[in-house]
C-alpha positions as CSV (number, residue, x, y, z in Angstrom):
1,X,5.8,54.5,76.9
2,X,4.5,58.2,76.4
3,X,8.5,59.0,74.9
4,X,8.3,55.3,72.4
5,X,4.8,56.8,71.0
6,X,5.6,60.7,70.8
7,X,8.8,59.4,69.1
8,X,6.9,57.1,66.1
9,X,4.0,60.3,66.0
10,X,7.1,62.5,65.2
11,X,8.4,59.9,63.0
12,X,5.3,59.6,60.9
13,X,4.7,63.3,60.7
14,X,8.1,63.3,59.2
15,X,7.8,60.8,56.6
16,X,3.9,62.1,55.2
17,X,5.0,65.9,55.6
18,X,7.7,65.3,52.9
19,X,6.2,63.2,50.7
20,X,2.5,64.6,50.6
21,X,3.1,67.1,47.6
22,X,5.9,65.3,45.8
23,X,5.6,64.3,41.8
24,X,7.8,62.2,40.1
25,X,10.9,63.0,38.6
26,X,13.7,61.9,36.9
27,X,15.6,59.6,39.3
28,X,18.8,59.9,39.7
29,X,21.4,59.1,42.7
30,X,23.6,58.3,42.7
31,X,24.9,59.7,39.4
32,X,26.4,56.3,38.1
33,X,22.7,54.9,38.9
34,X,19.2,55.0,37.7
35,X,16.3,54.2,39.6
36,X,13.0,54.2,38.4
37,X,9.9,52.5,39.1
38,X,10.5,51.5,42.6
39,X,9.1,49.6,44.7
40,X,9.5,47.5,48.4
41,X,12.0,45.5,48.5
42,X,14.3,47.3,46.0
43,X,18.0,47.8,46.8
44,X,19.2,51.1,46.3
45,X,22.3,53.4,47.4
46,X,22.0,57.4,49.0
47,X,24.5,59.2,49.6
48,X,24.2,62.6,50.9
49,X,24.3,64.7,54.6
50,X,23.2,63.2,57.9
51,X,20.4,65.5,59.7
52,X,17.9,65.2,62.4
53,X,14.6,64.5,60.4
54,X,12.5,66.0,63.4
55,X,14.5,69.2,63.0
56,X,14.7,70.0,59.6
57,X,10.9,69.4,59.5
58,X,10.4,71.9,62.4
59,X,12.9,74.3,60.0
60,X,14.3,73.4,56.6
61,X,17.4,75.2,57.5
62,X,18.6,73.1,60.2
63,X,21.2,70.7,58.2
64,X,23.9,71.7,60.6
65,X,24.8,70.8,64.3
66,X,22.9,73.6,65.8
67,X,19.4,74.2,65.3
68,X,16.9,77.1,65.1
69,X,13.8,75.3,67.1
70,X,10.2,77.4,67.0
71,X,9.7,77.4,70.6
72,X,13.6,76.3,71.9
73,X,15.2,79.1,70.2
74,X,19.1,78.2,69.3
75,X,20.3,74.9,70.7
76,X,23.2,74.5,70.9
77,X,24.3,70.6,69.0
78,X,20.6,70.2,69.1
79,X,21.6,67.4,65.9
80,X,23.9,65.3,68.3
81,X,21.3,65.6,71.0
82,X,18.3,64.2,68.9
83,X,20.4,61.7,67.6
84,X,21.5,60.4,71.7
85,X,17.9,60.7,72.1
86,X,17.2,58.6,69.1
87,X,15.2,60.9,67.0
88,X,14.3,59.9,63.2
89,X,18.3,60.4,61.2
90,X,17.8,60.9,57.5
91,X,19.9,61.8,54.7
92,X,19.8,64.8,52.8
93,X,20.6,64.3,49.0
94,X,21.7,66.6,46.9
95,X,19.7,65.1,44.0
96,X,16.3,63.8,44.7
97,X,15.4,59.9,44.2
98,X,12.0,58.9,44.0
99,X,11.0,62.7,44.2
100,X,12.5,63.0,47.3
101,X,15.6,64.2,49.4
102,X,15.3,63.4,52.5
103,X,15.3,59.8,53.6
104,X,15.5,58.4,56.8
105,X,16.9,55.9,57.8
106,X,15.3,52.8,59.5
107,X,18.1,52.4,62.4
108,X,18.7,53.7,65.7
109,X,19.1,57.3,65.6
110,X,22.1,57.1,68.4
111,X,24.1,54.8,66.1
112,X,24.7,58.5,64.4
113,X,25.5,60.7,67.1
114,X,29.0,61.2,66.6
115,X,28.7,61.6,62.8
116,X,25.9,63.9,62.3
117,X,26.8,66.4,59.2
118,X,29.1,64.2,57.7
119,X,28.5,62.3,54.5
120,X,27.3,58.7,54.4
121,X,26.2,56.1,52.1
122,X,24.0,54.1,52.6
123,X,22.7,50.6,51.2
124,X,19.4,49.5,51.8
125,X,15.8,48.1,50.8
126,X,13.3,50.9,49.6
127,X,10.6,50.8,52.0
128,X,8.4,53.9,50.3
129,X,9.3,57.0,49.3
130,X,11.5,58.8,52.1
131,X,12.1,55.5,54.0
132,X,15.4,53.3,53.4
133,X,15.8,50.1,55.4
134,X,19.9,49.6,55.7
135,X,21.8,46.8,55.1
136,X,25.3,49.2,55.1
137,X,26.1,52.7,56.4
138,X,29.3,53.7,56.0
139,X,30.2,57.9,57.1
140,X,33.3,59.8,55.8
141,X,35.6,60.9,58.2
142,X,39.1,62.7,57.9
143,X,40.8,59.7,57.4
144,X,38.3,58.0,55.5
145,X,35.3,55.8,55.0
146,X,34.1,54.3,58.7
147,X,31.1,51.9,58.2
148,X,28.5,51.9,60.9
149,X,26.8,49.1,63.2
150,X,22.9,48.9,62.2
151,X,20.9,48.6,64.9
152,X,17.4,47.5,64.8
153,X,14.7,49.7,65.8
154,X,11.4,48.3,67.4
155,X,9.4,49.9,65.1
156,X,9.5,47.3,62.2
């Protein structure tokens, strides 16, 4: 019980940390779409970088596999770790929607463990800004596109 509710005060922190001193912006991702004036219930598409949300709000520069932690030090495929331990995934864009780009993603965070770092897409209900709800996740690979099993979490 102590994990379930340490887990969704992580969670939370993540989501209001990015989005506190955000304005809008021109919104635009991906580049063939447009999406302005959003609002719950709105399907949209992101594409970008899978990270550990709880990481990269600890240190902005841990988009990769191993992570610089404040009081861990280096850890070693911290990413896959957090992501087995079901930590909040998000996306990383490379251009902002909403005024935002990084979006996590309302699933299981073990469903990524093997793909963290790669590229993804995903298809989904806007929840609020930072928050997609998935219908599709699909992550490149070498030979291609794989999609993804969505798993709900107990949070919704």
């Amino acid at each position: 019980m102590k994990k379930t509710i340490y887990n969704l005060i992580v969670f939370l922190i993540t989501i209001f940390s990015f989005n506190c001193s955000q304005h809008k912006q021109d919104l635009k991702q991906p580049a063939s779409k447009s999406y302005e004036n959003l609002k719950e219930g709105d399907i949209i598409e992101i594409s970008g970088k899978l990270i550990c949300a709880h990481c990269y709000a600890l240190n902005i520069e841990n988009v990769g596999i191993d992570h610089q932690l404040p009081k861990s030090g280096f850890v070693k495929d911290c990413a896959i770790i957090c992501a087995k331990q079901n930590y909040p995934i998000a996306v990383l864009l490379d251009q902002p929607i909403d005024s935002t780009k990084l979006w996590i993603i309302r699933t299981v965070g073990d469903t990524f463990a093997d793909y963290m770092t790669k590229t993804s897409i995903v298809n989904g209900e806007y929840v609020y800004r930072g928050l997609i709800e998935p219908t599709s996740l699909k992550v490149r690979k070498e030979n291609g596109w794989i999609k993804l099993e969505i798993k709900k979490t107990g949070m919704m």
